[in-house]
ZAMARGU-4260 file (C-alpha; in steps of 0.2 Angstrom, whole numbers, plus 5000, padded with zeros to 4 digits):
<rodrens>
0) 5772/4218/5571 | 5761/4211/5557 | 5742/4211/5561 | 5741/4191/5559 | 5755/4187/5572
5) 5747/4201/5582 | 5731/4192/5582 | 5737/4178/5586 | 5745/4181/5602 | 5726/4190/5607
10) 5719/4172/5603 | 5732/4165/5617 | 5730/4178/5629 | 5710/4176/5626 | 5711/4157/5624
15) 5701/4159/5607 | 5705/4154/5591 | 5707/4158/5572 | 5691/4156/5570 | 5685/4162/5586
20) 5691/4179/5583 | 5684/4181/5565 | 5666/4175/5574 | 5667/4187/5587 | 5670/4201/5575
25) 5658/4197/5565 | 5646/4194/5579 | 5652/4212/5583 | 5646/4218/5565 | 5630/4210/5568
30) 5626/4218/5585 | 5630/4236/5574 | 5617/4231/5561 | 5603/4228/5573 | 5608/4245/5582
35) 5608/4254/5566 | 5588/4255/5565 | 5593/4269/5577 | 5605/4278/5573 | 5602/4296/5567
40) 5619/4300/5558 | 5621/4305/5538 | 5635/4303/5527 | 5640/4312/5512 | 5657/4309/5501
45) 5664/4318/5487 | 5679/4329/5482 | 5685/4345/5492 | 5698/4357/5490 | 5707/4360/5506
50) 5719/4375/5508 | 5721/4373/5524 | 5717/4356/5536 | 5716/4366/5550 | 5703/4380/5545
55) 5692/4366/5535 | 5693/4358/5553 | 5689/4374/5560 | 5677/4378/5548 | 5665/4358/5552
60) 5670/4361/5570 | 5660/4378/5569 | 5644/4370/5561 | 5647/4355/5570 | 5645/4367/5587
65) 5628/4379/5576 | 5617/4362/5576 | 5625/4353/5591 | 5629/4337/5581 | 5647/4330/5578
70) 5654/4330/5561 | 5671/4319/5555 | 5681/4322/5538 | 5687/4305/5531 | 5699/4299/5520
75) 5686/4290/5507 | 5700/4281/5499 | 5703/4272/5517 | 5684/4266/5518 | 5678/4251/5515
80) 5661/4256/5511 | 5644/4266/5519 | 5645/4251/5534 | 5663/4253/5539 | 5657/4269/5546
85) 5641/4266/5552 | 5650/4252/5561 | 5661/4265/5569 | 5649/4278/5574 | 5639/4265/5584
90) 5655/4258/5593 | 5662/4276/5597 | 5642/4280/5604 | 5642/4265/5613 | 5661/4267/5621
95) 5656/4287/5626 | 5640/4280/5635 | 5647/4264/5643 | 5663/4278/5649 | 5676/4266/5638
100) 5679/4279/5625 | 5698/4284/5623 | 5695/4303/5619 | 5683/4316/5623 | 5679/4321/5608
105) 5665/4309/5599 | 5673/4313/5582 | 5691/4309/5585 | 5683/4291/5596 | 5674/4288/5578
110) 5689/4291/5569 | 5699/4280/5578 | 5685/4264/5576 | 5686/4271/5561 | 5704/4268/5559
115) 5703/4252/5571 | 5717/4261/5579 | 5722/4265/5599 | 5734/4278/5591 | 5726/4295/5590
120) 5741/4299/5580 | 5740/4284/5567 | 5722/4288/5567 | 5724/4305/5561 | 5732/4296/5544
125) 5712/4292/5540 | 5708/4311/5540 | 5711/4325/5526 | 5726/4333/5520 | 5729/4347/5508
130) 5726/4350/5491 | 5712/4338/5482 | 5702/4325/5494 | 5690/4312/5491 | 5683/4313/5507
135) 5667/4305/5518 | 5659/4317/5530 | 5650/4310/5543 | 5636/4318/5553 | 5632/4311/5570
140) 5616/4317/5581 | 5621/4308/5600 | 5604/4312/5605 | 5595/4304/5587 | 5581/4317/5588
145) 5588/4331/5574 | 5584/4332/5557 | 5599/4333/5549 | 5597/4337/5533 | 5600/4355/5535
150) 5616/4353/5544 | 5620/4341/5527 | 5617/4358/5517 | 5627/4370/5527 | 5640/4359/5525
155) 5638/4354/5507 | 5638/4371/5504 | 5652/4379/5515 | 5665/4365/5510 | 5659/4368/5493
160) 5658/4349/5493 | 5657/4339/5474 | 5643/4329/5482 | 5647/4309/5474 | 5635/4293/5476
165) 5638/4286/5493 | 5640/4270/5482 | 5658/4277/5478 | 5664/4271/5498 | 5660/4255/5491
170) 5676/4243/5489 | 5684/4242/5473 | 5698/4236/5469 | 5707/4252/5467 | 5704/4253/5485
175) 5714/4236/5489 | 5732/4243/5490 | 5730/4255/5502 | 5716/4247/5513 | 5729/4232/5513
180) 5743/4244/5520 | 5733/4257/5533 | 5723/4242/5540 | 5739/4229/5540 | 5730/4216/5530
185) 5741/4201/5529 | 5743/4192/5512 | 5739/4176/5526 | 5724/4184/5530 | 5718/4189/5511
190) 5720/4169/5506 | 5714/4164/5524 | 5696/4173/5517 | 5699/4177/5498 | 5701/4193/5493
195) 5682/4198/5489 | 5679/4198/5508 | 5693/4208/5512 | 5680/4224/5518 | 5674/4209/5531
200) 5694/4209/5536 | 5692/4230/5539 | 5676/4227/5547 | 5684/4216/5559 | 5697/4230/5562
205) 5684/4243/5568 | 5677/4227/5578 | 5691/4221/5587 | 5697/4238/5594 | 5684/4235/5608
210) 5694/4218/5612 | 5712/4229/5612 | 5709/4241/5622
</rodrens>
Protein backbone atom coordinates (compact mmCIF):
# COMPACT_ATOMS: atom_id res chain seq x y z
CA UNK A 1 0.00 0.00 0.00
CA UNK A 2 1.43 3.40 -0.83
CA UNK A 3 2.92 5.33 2.00
CA UNK A 4 0.44 8.42 1.51
CA UNK A 5 -2.79 6.12 1.83
CA UNK A 6 -0.93 4.42 4.54
CA UNK A 7 -0.83 7.52 6.31
CA UNK A 8 -3.75 8.45 5.91
CA UNK A 9 -5.68 5.66 7.45
CA UNK A 10 -2.93 6.24 10.85
CA UNK A 11 -4.50 9.89 10.80
CA UNK A 12 -8.07 8.36 11.16
CA UNK A 13 -7.16 5.66 13.58
CA UNK A 14 -5.21 8.55 15.44
CA UNK A 15 -7.76 11.25 14.69
CA UNK A 16 -4.93 13.56 13.44
CA UNK A 17 -4.46 15.14 10.53
CA UNK A 18 -2.14 15.87 7.36
CA UNK A 19 -0.66 18.23 8.94
CA UNK A 20 -0.90 16.86 12.40
CA UNK A 21 1.29 14.02 11.49
CA UNK A 22 4.10 16.00 9.48
CA UNK A 23 4.11 18.18 12.97
CA UNK A 24 4.46 15.32 15.07
CA UNK A 25 7.33 13.99 13.18
CA UNK A 26 8.90 17.01 13.09
CA UNK A 27 8.30 17.67 16.78
CA UNK A 28 9.90 14.07 17.00
CA UNK A 29 13.03 15.46 14.88
CA UNK A 30 13.24 18.15 17.25
CA UNK A 31 13.19 16.12 20.59
CA UNK A 32 16.40 14.02 18.63
CA UNK A 33 18.19 17.37 18.30
CA UNK A 34 17.94 18.55 21.85
CA UNK A 35 19.06 14.89 22.96
CA UNK A 36 21.85 14.89 20.59
CA UNK A 37 24.24 17.16 23.00
CA UNK A 38 24.49 13.67 24.55
CA UNK A 39 24.96 11.44 22.38
CA UNK A 40 28.47 9.69 22.27
CA UNK A 41 28.28 7.81 18.67
CA UNK A 42 30.77 8.54 15.55
CA UNK A 43 30.07 8.11 12.13
CA UNK A 44 32.40 7.48 9.22
CA UNK A 45 31.42 6.84 5.34
CA UNK A 46 33.32 5.96 2.43
CA UNK A 47 33.83 2.93 -0.01
CA UNK A 48 34.61 -0.69 1.02
CA UNK A 49 35.16 -3.79 -0.61
CA UNK A 50 33.24 -6.51 0.67
CA UNK A 51 33.91 -10.20 -0.22
CA UNK A 52 31.90 -11.60 1.89
CA UNK A 53 28.78 -9.69 3.95
CA UNK A 54 28.90 -12.16 6.49
CA UNK A 55 32.76 -12.14 7.51
CA UNK A 56 32.75 -8.11 7.19
CA UNK A 57 29.81 -8.51 9.61
CA UNK A 58 31.65 -10.81 11.50
CA UNK A 59 34.63 -8.89 11.23
CA UNK A 60 32.53 -5.08 12.97
CA UNK A 61 30.74 -7.62 15.09
CA UNK A 62 34.33 -8.61 16.59
CA UNK A 63 35.42 -5.05 17.30
CA UNK A 64 32.22 -4.04 18.11
CA UNK A 65 32.38 -6.80 21.24
CA UNK A 66 36.95 -5.54 21.74
CA UNK A 67 35.46 -1.94 22.90
CA UNK A 68 32.00 -2.86 24.02
CA UNK A 69 30.29 -0.34 21.80
CA UNK A 70 27.82 -1.28 18.91
CA UNK A 71 28.67 -0.66 15.31
CA UNK A 72 26.08 -0.76 12.11
CA UNK A 73 27.11 -0.91 8.27
CA UNK A 74 24.79 1.31 6.11
CA UNK A 75 23.82 1.62 2.80
CA UNK A 76 25.00 5.46 2.27
CA UNK A 77 23.20 5.70 -0.94
CA UNK A 78 19.85 5.15 1.44
CA UNK A 79 20.94 8.14 3.83
CA UNK A 80 19.59 11.16 3.85
CA UNK A 81 22.38 12.78 5.43
CA UNK A 82 24.62 12.80 9.04
CA UNK A 83 20.97 13.59 10.85
CA UNK A 84 19.03 10.77 9.47
CA UNK A 85 21.15 8.60 11.53
CA UNK A 86 21.84 10.41 14.49
CA UNK A 87 17.91 10.48 14.46
CA UNK A 88 17.96 6.69 14.51
CA UNK A 89 20.62 6.02 17.14
CA UNK A 90 18.66 8.24 19.59
CA UNK A 91 15.28 6.50 18.86
CA UNK A 92 16.69 2.97 18.88
CA UNK A 93 18.58 4.20 22.54
CA UNK A 94 15.45 5.49 23.67
CA UNK A 95 13.25 2.23 22.57
CA UNK A 96 16.06 -0.20 24.33
CA UNK A 97 15.76 1.84 27.55
CA UNK A 98 11.94 2.42 27.64
CA UNK A 99 11.70 -1.80 26.80
CA UNK A 100 9.88 -0.71 23.18
CA UNK A 101 12.64 -1.78 21.20
CA UNK A 102 11.70 -4.65 18.57
CA UNK A 103 15.08 -6.58 18.48
CA UNK A 104 17.72 -7.25 20.94
CA UNK A 105 20.31 -6.27 19.22
CA UNK A 106 20.92 -2.31 19.38
CA UNK A 107 22.38 -2.36 15.89
CA UNK A 108 19.72 -4.10 13.96
CA UNK A 109 16.87 -1.66 16.34
CA UNK A 110 19.13 1.40 14.60
CA UNK A 111 19.01 -0.14 11.39
CA UNK A 112 15.40 -0.48 11.36
CA UNK A 113 14.79 3.42 12.50
CA UNK A 114 17.04 3.64 10.20
CA UNK A 115 15.08 2.14 7.58
CA UNK A 116 11.79 3.44 9.34
CA UNK A 117 10.81 -0.06 8.98
CA UNK A 118 8.96 -2.93 11.34
CA UNK A 119 10.37 -5.44 8.95
CA UNK A 120 13.78 -6.74 10.12
CA UNK A 121 13.89 -8.38 6.68
CA UNK A 122 13.10 -4.95 4.50
CA UNK A 123 15.34 -3.48 6.93
CA UNK A 124 18.17 -5.59 6.06
CA UNK A 125 17.72 -3.83 2.21
CA UNK A 126 19.70 -0.65 4.14
CA UNK A 127 22.76 -2.86 4.94
CA UNK A 128 25.85 -3.91 2.74
CA UNK A 129 26.05 -6.31 -0.09
CA UNK A 130 29.03 -7.55 -1.96
CA UNK A 131 31.39 -6.26 -4.10
CA UNK A 132 31.95 -2.10 -4.03
CA UNK A 133 29.91 -0.11 -1.11
CA UNK A 134 29.56 3.25 -0.28
CA UNK A 135 28.77 2.77 3.02
CA UNK A 136 28.04 4.79 6.70
CA UNK A 137 29.56 3.09 9.65
CA UNK A 138 28.00 4.10 12.75
CA UNK A 139 29.70 3.76 16.15
CA UNK A 140 27.44 3.90 19.15
CA UNK A 141 28.75 3.98 22.93
CA UNK A 142 25.19 3.08 25.08
CA UNK A 143 26.86 4.21 28.10
CA UNK A 144 28.37 7.81 26.41
CA UNK A 145 31.53 7.54 28.60
CA UNK A 146 34.05 5.95 25.71
CA UNK A 147 36.40 7.74 23.54
CA UNK A 148 35.82 6.45 20.54
CA UNK A 149 38.17 7.38 18.35
CA UNK A 150 40.24 4.54 18.65
CA UNK A 151 37.60 2.11 17.90
CA UNK A 152 37.07 4.69 14.56
CA UNK A 153 40.75 3.51 13.69
CA UNK A 154 40.40 -0.18 14.21
CA UNK A 155 37.82 -0.04 11.95
CA UNK A 156 39.19 2.34 9.53
CA UNK A 157 41.83 0.21 9.34
CA UNK A 158 40.49 -3.54 9.41
CA UNK A 159 37.67 -2.75 6.68
CA UNK A 160 40.44 -0.92 4.85
CA UNK A 161 37.79 1.93 4.68
CA UNK A 162 38.35 4.89 1.78
CA UNK A 163 37.31 7.26 4.58
CA UNK A 164 34.98 10.35 2.47
CA UNK A 165 33.73 13.68 3.97
CA UNK A 166 30.76 12.97 6.12
CA UNK A 167 29.30 15.79 3.88
CA UNK A 168 28.87 13.01 1.00
CA UNK A 169 25.44 11.55 3.39
CA UNK A 170 24.34 14.75 2.54
CA UNK A 171 21.10 14.67 0.04
CA UNK A 172 21.85 15.17 -3.46
CA UNK A 173 19.96 14.71 -6.03
CA UNK A 174 21.51 11.53 -7.25
CA UNK A 175 20.25 10.21 -4.09
CA UNK A 176 16.40 11.08 -5.08
CA UNK A 177 15.57 7.97 -7.05
CA UNK A 178 16.26 5.42 -4.63
CA UNK A 179 15.30 7.34 -1.34
CA UNK A 180 11.93 7.99 -3.18
CA UNK A 181 11.64 3.98 -3.80
CA UNK A 182 13.11 2.34 -0.30
CA UNK A 183 11.31 5.07 1.70
CA UNK A 184 7.90 4.80 -0.40
CA UNK A 185 7.90 8.66 -1.08
CA UNK A 186 4.77 9.42 -2.91
CA UNK A 187 4.93 11.84 -5.86
CA UNK A 188 1.59 13.36 -3.54
CA UNK A 189 3.92 13.71 -0.86
CA UNK A 190 7.14 15.39 -2.93
CA UNK A 191 4.63 18.24 -4.27
CA UNK A 192 2.74 18.22 -0.86
CA UNK A 193 6.37 19.61 0.48
CA UNK A 194 8.52 20.19 -2.70
CA UNK A 195 11.15 18.24 -3.42
CA UNK A 196 14.10 20.22 -1.67
CA UNK A 197 12.53 18.98 1.71
CA UNK A 198 12.21 15.50 0.65
CA UNK A 199 15.20 14.55 3.58
CA UNK A 200 12.43 16.22 6.06
CA UNK A 201 9.94 13.34 4.40
CA UNK A 202 12.84 10.39 5.40
CA UNK A 203 13.14 12.15 8.54
CA UNK A 204 9.62 11.61 9.18
CA UNK A 205 10.05 7.83 8.30
CA UNK A 206 12.59 7.31 11.10
CA UNK A 207 10.09 9.38 13.35
CA UNK A 208 6.85 7.86 12.81
CA UNK A 209 8.14 4.19 13.37
CA UNK A 210 7.51 5.05 17.00
CA UNK A 211 3.72 5.84 16.09
CA UNK A 212 3.52 2.23 14.00
CA UNK A 213 4.60 0.06 16.10
Amino acid sequence: MPMFFHYHRLCLRKHLSWCDLTNLGQSMFNQDQEKERVLNCKIITGKVRVSNVTEFLSLLKSIAHKYAVTIQAMDAELIAGEAHIKSAVIKALRAVASKRNITNDLGLEILLYAAGKRQIERAFAMGVTEGENKVALVIVDATAEKDLAVVVDEVKRETKLEEAPISELDYIEAKKENLEKFFNITDAEINAVGEKKLKMLVLERVALLDVLK
